[in-house]
LUMNU-408474 format. One record per residue (C-alpha): x negated, y negated, z. Coordinates in steps of 0.25 Angstrom, whole numbers, plus 5000, padded with zeros to 4 digits. Layout:
<sites>
<site X="X" Y="Y" Z="Z"/>
...
</sites>
This chain:
<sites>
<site X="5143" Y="4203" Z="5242"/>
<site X="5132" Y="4194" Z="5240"/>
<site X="5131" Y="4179" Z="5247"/>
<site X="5132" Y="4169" Z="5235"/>
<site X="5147" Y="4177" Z="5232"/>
<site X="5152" Y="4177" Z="5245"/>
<site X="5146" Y="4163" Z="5246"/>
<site X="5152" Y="4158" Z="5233"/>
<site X="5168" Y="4164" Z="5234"/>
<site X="5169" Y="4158" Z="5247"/>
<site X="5168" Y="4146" Z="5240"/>
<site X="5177" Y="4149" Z="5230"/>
<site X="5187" Y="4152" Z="5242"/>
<site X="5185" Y="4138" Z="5249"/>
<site X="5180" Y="4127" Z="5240"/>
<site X="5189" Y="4117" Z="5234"/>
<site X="5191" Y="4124" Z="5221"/>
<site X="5188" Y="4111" Z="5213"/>
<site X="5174" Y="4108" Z="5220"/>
<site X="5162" Y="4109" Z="5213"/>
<site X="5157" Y="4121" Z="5222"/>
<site X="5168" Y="4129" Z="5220"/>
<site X="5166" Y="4128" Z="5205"/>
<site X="5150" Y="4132" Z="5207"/>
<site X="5155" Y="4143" Z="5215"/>
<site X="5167" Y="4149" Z="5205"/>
<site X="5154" Y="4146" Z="5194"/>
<site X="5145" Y="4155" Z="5203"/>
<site X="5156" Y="4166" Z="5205"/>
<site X="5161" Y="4165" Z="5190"/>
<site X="5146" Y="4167" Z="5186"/>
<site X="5143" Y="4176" Z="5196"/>
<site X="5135" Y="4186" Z="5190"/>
<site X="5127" Y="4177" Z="5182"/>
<site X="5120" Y="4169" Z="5192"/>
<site X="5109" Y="4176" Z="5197"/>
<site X="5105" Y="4174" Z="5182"/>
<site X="5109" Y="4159" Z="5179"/>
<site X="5101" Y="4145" Z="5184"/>
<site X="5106" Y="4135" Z="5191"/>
<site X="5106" Y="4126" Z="5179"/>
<site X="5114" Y="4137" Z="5172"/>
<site X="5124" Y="4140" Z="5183"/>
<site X="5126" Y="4125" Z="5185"/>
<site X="5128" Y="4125" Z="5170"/>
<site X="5140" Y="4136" Z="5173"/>
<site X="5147" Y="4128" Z="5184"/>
<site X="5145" Y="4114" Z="5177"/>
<site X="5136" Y="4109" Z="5188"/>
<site X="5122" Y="4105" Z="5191"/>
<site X="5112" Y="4113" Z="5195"/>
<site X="5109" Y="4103" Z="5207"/>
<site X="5126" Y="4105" Z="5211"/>
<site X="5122" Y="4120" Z="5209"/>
<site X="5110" Y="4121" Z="5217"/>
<site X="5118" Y="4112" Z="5228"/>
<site X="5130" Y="4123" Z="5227"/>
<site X="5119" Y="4134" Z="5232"/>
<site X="5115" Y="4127" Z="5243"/>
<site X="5129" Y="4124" Z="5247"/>
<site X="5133" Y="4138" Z="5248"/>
<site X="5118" Y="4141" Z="5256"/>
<site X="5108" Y="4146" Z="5246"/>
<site X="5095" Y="4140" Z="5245"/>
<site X="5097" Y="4135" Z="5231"/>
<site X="5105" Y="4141" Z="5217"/>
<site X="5092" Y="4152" Z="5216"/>
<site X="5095" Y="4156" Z="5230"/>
<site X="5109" Y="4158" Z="5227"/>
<site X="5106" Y="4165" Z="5213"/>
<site X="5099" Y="4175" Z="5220"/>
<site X="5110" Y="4180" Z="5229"/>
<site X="5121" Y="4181" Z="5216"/>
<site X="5118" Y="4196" Z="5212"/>
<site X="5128" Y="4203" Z="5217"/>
<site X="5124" Y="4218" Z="5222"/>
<site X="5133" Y="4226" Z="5228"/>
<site X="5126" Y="4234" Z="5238"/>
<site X="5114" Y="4224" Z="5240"/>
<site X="5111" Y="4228" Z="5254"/>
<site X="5114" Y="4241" Z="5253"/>
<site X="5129" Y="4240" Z="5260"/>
<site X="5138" Y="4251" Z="5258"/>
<site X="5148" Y="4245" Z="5265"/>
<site X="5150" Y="4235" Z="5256"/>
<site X="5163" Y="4231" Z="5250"/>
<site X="5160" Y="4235" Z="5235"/>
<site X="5152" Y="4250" Z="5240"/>
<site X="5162" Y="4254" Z="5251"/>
<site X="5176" Y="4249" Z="5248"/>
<site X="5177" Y="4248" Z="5233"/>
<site X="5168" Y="4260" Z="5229"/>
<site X="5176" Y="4267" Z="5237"/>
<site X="5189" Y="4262" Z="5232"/>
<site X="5183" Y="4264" Z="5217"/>
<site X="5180" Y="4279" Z="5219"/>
<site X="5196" Y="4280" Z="5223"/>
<site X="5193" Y="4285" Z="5237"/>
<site X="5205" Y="4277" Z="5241"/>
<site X="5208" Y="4287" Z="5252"/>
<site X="5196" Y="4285" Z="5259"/>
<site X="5198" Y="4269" Z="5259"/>
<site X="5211" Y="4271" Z="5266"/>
<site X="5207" Y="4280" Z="5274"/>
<site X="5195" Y="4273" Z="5279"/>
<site X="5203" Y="4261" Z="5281"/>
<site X="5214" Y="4268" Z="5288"/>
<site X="5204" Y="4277" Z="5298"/>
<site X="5197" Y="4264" Z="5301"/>
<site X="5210" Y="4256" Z="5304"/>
<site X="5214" Y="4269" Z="5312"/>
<site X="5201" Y="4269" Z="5321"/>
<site X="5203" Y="4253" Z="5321"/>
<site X="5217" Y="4256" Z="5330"/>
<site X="5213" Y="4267" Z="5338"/>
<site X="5199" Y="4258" Z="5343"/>
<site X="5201" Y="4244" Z="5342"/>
<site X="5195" Y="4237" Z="5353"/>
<site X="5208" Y="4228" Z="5358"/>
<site X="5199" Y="4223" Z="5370"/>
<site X="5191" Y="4216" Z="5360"/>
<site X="5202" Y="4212" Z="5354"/>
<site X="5207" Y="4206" Z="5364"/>
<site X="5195" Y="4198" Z="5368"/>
<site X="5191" Y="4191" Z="5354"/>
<site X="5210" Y="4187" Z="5354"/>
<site X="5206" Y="4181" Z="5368"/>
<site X="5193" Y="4175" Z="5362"/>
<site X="5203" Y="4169" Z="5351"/>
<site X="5212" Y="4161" Z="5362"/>
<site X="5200" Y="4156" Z="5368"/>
<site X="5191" Y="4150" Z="5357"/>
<site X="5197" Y="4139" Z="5350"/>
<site X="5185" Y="4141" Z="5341"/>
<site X="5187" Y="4152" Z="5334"/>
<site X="5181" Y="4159" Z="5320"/>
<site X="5179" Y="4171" Z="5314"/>
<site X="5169" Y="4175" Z="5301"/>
<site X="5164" Y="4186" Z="5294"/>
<site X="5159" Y="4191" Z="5282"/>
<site X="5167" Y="4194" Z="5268"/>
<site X="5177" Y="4203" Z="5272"/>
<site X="5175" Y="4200" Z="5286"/>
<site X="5177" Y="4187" Z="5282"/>
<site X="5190" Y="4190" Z="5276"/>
<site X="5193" Y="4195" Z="5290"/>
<site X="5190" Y="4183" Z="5297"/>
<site X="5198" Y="4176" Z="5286"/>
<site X="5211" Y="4184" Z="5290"/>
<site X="5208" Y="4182" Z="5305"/>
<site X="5208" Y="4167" Z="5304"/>
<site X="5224" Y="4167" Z="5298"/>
<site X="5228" Y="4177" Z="5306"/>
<site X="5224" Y="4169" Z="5319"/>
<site X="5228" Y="4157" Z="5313"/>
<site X="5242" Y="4165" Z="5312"/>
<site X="5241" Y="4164" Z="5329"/>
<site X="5237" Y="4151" Z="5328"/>
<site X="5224" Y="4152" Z="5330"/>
<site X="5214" Y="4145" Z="5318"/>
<site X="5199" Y="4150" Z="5317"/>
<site X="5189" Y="4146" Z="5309"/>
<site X="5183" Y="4156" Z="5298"/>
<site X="5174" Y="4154" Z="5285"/>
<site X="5169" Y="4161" Z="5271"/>
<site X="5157" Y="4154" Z="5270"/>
<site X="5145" Y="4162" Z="5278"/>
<site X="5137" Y="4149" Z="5278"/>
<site X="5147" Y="4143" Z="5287"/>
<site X="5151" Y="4156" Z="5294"/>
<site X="5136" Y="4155" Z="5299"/>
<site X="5137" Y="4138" Z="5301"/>
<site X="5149" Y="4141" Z="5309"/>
<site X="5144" Y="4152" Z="5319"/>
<site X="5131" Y="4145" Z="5320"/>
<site X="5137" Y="4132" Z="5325"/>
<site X="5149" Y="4139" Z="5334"/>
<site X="5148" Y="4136" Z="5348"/>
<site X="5151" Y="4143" Z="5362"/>
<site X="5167" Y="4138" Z="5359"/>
<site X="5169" Y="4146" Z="5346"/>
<site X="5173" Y="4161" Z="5344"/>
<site X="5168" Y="4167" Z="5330"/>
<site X="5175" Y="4180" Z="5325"/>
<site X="5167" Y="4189" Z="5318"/>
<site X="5173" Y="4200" Z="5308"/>
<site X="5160" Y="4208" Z="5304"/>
<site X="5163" Y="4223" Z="5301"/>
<site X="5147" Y="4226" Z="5302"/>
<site X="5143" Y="4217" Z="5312"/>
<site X="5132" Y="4211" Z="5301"/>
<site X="5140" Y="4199" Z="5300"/>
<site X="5136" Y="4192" Z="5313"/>
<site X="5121" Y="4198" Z="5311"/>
<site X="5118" Y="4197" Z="5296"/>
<site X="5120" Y="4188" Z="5284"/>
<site X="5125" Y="4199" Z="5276"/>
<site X="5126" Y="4191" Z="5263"/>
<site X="5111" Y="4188" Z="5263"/>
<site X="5100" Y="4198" Z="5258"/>
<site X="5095" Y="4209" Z="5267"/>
<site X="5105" Y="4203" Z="5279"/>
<site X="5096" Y="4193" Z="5286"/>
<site X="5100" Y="4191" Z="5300"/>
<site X="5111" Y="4181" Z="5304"/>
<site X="5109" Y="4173" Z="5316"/>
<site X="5121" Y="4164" Z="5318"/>
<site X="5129" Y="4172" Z="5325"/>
<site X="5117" Y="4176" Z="5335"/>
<site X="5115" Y="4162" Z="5338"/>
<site X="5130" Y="4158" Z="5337"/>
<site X="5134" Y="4152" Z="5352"/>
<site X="5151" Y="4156" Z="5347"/>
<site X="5157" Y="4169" Z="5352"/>
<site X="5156" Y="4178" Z="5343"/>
<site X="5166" Y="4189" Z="5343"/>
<site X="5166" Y="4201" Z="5332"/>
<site X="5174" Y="4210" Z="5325"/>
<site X="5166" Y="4221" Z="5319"/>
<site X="5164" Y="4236" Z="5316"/>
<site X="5149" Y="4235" Z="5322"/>
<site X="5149" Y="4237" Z="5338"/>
<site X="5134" Y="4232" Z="5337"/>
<site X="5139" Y="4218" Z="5335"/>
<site X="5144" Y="4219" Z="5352"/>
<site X="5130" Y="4222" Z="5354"/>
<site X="5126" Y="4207" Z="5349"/>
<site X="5123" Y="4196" Z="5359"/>
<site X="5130" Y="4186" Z="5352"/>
<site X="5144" Y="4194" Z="5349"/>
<site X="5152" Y="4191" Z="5359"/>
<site X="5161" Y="4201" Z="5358"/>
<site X="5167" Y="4211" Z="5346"/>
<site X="5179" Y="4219" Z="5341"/>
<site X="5171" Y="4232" Z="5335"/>
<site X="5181" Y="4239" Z="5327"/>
<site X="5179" Y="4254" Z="5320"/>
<site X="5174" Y="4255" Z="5308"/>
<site X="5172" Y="4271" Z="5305"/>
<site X="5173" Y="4273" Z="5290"/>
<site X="5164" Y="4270" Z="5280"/>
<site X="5174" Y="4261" Z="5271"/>
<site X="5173" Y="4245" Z="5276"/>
<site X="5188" Y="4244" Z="5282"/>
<site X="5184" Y="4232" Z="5292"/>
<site X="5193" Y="4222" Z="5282"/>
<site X="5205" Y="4231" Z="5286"/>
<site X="5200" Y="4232" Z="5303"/>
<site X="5199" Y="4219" Z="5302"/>
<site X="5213" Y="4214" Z="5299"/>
<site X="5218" Y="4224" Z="5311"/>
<site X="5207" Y="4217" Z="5321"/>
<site X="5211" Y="4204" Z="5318"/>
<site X="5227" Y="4207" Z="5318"/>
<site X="5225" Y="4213" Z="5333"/>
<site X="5215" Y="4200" Z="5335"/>
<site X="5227" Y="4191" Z="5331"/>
<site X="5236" Y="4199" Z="5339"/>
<site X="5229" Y="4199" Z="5353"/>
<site X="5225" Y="4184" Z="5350"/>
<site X="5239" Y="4180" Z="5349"/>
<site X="5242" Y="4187" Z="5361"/>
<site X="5230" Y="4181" Z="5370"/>
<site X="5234" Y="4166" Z="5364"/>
<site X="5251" Y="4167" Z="5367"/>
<site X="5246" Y="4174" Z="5380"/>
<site X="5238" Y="4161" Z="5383"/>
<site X="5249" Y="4150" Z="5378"/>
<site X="5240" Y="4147" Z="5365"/>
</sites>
């Protein structure tokens, strides 16, 4: 999934509704196959705006200017060559009714998940909870989603941590964090903390690197442990070729929950 997209329904799902940025945004999505072809002064025609509002909106939501962000509309599914992407391994899969193989891939990595799961990390990232008080977690997409679901079901236990769609201030955020603050990282990959996947060709990403929080992840990549500025990881299996991490990730973070709210009642908080 392309940048502009991601960039423009994160919008959609926290603007006020009656702003004028949600509007240029529900004009962008509505239109969405029709931008790479139109003008600014045509699209501002579209959204009832002017072309100055427009080329303000582009800049607002991190592109250089409404060319730059023309450029990243087209959509193309497999535009860097990933076959593990949502569209080429779940759906295709799905559409050529090889439902068994879905279960089963879902069921064999749940399976390896309970018979490997390393309760020692755990333990150390719960214990990491009732320590910081500032606390996040981010990821990407789906991962997100997951980092989504973690923050209700701490807040459940009582303890509120801070989580974003938007990868501009994903990246503000995990720059600016300091020695007192724990960020959570959900990256099935590992690319997460090392590329901006959503940009052409996957440049380098360096606000984790230079990022002074503690930085704890929860991936599939063992690789990521290796990285002197991951403090510490929870590496889960990940042994069939169907992308099942949206499913792992809700038993990690159940068992996270769990211990947490052990270590918390076991220290009176």
């Amino acid at each position: 999934m392309g940048l502009l997209i991601v960039r423009l329904l994160t919008l959609l799902n926290t603007e006020d509704s009656h702003s004028t940025v949600f509007h240029v945004a529900e004009t962008l999505v509505e239109h969405y196959d029709q931008i790479a072809d139109l003008s600014i002064g045509d699209m501002a025609m579209l959204a009832n705006v002017s072309k100055s509002t427009m080329s303000k909106f582009a800049r607002k939501i991190g592109f250089d200017d409404y060319y730059d962000l023309k450029d990243s509309a087209p959509f193309v599914e497999d535009r860097f060559n990933n076959r593990l992407n949502y569209l080429t391994n779940i759906v295709d899969t799905l559409e050529k009714n090889e439902l068994d193989e879905y279960f089963s891939a879902i069921q064999e990595d749940i399976d390896t998940l309970r018979q490997s799961i390393d309760k020692a990390a755990i333990d150390r990232l719960a214990q990491a909870l009732v320590r910081y008080h500032k606390v996040a977690a981010f990821g990407l997409l789906f991962s997100e989603s997951a980092a989504l679901d973690f923050q209700y079901k701490l807040a459940y236990n009582g303890k509120f941590i801070f989580t974003c769609q938007e990868d501009l201030k994903q990246e503000q955020y995990v720059r600016e964090a300091g020695e007192d603050t724990l960020i959570i990282v959900f990256t099935n990959s590992g690319n997460y903390v090392q590329q901006n996947q959503l940009l052409p060709g996957w440049p380098k990403k360096n606000s984790f690197r230079h990022s002074r929080a503690h930085i704890f992840a929860v991936t599939a990549n063992p690789e990521l442990a290796k990285l002197s500025y991951i403090e510490d990881t929870i590496v889960f299996p990940h042994r069939t070729s169907i992308q099942t991490h949206a499913f792992l990730y809700q038993i990690i973070m159940d068992l996270i929950v769990a211990r947490y709210r052990h270590f918390a009642l076991k220290n009176g908080n």
